[in-house]
N, CA, C and O atoms as a GROMACS GRO file, in nm:
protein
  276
    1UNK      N    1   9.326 -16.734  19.113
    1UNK     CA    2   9.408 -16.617  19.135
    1UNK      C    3   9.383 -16.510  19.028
    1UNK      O    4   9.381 -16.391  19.058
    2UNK      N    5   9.362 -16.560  18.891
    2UNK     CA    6   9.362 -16.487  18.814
    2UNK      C    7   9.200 -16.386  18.795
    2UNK      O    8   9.177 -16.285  18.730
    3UNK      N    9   9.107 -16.474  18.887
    3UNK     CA   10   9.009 -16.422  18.893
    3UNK      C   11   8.990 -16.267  19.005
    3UNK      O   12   8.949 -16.151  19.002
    4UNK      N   13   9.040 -16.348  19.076
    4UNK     CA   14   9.114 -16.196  19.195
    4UNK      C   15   9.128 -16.075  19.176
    4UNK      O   16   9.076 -15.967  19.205
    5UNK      N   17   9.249 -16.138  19.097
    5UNK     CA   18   9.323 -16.019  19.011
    5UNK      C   19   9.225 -15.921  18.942
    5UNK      O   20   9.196 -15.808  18.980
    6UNK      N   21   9.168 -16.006  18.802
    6UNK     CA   22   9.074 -15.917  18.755
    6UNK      C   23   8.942 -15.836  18.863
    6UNK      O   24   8.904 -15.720  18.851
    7UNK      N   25   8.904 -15.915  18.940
    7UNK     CA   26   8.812 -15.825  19.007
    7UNK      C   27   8.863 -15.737  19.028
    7UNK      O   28   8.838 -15.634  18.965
    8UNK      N   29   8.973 -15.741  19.145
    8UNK     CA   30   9.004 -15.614  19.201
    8UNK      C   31   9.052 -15.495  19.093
    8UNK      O   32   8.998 -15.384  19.097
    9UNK      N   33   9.144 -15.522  19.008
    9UNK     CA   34   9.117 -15.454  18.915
    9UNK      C   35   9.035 -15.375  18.843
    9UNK      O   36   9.059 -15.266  18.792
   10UNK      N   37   8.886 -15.471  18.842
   10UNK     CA   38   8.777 -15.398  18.779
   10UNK      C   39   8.746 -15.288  18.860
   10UNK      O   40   8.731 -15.178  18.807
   11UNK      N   41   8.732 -15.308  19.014
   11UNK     CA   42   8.626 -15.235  19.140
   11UNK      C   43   8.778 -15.098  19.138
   11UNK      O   44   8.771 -14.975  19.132
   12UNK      N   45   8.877 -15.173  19.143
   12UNK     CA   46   8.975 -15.043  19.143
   12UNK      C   47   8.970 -14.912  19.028
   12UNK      O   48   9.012 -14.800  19.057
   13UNK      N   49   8.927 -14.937  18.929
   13UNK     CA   50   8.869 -14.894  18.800
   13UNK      C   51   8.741 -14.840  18.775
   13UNK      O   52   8.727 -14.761  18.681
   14UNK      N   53   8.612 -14.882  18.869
   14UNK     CA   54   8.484 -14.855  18.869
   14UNK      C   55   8.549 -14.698  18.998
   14UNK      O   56   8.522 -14.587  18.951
   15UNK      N   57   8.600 -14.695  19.095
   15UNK     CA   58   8.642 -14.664  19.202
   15UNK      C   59   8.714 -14.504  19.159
   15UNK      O   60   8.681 -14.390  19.190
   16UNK      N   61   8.820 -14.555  19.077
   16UNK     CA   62   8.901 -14.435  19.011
   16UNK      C   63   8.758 -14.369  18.923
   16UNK      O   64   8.762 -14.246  18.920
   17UNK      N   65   8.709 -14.394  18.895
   17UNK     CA   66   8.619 -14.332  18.732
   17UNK      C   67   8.478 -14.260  18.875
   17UNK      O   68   8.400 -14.176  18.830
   18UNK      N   69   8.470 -14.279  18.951
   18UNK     CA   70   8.396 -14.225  19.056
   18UNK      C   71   8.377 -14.123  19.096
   18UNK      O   72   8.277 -14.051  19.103
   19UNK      N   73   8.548 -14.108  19.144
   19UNK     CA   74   8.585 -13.962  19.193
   19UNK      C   75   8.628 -13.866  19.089
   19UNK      O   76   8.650 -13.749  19.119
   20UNK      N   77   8.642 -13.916  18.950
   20UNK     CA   78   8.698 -13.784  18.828
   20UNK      C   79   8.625 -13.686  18.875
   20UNK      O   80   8.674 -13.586  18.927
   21UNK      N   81   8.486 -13.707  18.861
   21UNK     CA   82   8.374 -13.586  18.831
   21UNK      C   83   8.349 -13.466  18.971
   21UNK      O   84   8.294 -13.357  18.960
   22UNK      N   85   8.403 -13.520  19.089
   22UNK     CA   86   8.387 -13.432  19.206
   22UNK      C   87   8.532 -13.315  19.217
   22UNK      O   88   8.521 -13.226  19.302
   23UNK      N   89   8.661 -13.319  19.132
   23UNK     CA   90   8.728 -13.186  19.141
   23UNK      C   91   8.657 -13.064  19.073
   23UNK      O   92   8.699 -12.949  19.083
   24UNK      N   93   8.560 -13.095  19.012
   24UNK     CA   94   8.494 -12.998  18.944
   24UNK      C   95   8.448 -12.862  19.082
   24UNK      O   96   8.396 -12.922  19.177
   25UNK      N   97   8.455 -12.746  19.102
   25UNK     CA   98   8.479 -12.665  19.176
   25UNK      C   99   8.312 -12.557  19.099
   25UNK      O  100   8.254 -12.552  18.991
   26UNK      N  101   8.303 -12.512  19.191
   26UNK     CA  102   8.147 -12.420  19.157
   26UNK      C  103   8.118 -12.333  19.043
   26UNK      O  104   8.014 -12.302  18.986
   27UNK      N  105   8.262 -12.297  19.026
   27UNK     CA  106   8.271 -12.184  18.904
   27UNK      C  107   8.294 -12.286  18.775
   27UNK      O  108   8.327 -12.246  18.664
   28UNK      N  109   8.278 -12.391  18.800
   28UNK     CA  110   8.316 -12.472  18.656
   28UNK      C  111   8.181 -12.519  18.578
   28UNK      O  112   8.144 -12.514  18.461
   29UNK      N  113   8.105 -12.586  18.748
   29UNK     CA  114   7.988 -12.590  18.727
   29UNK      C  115   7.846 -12.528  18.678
   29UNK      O  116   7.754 -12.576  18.612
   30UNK      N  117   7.868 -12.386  18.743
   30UNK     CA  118   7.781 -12.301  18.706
   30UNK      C  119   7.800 -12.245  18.573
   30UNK      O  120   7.707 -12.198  18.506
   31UNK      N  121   7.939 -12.251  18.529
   31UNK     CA  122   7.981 -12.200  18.395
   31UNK      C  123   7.899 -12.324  18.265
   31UNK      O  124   7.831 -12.302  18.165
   32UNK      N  125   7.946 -12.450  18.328
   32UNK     CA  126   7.852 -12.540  18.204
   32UNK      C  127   7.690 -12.576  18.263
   32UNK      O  128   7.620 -12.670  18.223
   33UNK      N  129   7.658 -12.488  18.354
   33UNK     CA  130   7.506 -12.470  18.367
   33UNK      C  131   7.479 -12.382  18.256
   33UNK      O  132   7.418 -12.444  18.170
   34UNK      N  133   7.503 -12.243  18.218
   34UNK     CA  134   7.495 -12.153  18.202
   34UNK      C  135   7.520 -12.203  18.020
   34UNK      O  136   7.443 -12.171  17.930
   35UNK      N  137   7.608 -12.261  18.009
   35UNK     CA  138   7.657 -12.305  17.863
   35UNK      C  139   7.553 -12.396  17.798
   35UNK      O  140   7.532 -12.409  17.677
   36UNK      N  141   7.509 -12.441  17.872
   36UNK     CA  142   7.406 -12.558  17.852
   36UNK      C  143   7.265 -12.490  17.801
   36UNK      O  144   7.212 -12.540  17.702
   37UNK      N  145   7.195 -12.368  17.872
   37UNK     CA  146   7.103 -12.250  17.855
   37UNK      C  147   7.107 -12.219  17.795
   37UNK      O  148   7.001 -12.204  17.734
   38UNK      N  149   7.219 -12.177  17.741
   38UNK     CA  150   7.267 -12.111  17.612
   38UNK      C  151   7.227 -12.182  17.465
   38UNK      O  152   7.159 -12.132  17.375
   39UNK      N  153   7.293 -12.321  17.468
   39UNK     CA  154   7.276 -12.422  17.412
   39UNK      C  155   7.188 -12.412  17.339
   39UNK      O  156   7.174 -12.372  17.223
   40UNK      N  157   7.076 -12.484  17.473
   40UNK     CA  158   6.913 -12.490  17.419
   40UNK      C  159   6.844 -12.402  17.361
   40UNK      O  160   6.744 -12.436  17.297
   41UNK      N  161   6.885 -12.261  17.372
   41UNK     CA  162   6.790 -12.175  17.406
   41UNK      C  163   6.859 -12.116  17.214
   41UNK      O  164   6.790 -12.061  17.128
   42UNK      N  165   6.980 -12.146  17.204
   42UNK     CA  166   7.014 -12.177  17.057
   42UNK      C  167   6.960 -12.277  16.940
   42UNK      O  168   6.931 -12.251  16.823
   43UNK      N  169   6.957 -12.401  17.012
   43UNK     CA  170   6.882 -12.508  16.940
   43UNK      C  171   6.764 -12.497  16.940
   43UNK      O  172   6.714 -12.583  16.867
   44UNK      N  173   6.672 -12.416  16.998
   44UNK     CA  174   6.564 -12.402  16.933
   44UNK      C  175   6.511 -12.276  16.866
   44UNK      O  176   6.394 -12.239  16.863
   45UNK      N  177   6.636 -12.204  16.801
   45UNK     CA  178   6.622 -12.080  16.767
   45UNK      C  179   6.562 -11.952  16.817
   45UNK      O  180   6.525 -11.860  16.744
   46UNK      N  181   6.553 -11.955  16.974
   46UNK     CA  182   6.485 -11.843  16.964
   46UNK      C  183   6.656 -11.718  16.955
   46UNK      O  184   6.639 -11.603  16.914
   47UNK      N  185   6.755 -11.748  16.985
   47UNK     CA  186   6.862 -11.683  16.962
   47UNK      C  187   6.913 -11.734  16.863
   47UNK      O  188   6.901 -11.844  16.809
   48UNK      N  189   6.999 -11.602  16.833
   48UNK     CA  190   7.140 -11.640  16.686
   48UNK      C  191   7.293 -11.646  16.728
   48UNK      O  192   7.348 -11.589  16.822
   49UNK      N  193   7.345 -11.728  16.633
   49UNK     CA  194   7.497 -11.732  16.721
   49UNK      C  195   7.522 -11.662  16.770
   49UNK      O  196   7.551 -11.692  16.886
   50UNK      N  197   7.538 -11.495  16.728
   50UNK     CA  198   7.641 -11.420  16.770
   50UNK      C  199   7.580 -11.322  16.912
   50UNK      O  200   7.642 -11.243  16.983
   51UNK      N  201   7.432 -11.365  16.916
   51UNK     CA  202   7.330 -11.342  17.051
   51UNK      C  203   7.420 -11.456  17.121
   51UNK      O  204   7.487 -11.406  17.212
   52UNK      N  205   7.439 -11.580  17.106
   52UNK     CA  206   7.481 -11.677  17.231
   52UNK      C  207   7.592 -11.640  17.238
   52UNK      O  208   7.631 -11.667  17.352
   53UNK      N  209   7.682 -11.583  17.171
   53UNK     CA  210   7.840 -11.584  17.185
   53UNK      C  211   7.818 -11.418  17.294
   53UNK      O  212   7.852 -11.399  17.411
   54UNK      N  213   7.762 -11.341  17.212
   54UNK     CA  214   7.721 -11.250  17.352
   54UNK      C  215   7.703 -11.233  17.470
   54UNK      O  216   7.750 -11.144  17.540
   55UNK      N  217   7.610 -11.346  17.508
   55UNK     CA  218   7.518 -11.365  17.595
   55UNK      C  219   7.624 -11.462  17.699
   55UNK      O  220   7.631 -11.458  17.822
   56UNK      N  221   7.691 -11.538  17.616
   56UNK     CA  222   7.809 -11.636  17.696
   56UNK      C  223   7.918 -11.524  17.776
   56UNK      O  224   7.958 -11.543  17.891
   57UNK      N  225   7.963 -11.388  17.678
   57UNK     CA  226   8.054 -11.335  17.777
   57UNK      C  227   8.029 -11.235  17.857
   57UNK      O  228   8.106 -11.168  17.926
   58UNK      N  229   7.886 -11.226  17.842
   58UNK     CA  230   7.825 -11.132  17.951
   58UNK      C  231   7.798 -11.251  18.124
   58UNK      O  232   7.832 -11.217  18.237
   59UNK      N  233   7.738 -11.368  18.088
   59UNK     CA  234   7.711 -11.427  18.185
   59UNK      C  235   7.873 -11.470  18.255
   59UNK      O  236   7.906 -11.458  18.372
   60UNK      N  237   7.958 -11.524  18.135
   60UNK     CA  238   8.068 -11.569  18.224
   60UNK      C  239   8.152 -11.456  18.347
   60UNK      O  240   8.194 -11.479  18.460
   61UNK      N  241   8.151 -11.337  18.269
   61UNK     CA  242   8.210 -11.230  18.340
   61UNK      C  243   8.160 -11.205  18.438
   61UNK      O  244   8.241 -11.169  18.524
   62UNK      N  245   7.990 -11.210  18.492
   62UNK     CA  246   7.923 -11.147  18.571
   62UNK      C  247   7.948 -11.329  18.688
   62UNK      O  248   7.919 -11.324  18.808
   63UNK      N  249   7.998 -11.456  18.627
   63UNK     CA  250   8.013 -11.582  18.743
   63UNK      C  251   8.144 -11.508  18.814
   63UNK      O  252   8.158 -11.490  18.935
   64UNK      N  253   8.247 -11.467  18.699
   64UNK     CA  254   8.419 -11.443  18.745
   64UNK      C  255   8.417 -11.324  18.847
   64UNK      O  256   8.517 -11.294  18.912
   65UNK      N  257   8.298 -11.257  18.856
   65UNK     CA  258   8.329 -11.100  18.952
   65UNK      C  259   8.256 -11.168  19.068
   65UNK      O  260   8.304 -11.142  19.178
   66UNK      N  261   8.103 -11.285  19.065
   66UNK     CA  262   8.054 -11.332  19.192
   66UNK      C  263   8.154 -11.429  19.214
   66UNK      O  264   8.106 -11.506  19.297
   67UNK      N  265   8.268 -11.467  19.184
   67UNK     CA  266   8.374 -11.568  19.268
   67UNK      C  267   8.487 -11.477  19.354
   67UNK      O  268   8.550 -11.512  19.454
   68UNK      N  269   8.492 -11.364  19.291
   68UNK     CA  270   8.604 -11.286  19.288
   68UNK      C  271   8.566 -11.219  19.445
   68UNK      O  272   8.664 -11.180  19.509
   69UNK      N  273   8.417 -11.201  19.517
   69UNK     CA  274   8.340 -11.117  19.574
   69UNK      C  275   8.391 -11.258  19.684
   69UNK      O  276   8.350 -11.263  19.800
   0.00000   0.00000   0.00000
């Protein structure tokens, strides 16, 4: 019985942890696409912070007006 228990438990748990990642909605996605570009394109210096911090509220604004459309 007690073995039961734990299975179902486990698969109920593998099950829940499944679906977290799909409320994610297009504008969330494309926003940590975009963050991610940024990122790299920081970590290998060809930009400087205050170029990515730029560059972040030019791109986010221009996702918020194509959702808005």
């Amino acid at each position: 019985m007690k073995r039961a228990l734990i299975l179902g438990l486990l698969l109920f748990g593998m099950n829940a942890q499944a679906h977290i990642g799909k409320s994610d909605n297009k504008l969330e996605l494309e926003k940590k696409a975009v963050y991610f570009e940024i990122k790299a394109q920081l970590a290998a210096g060809v930009i400087t912070l205050e170029e990515a911090q730029r560059l972040w509220k030019i791109k986010v604004k221009h996702l918020r007006k194509e959702e808005a459309k």
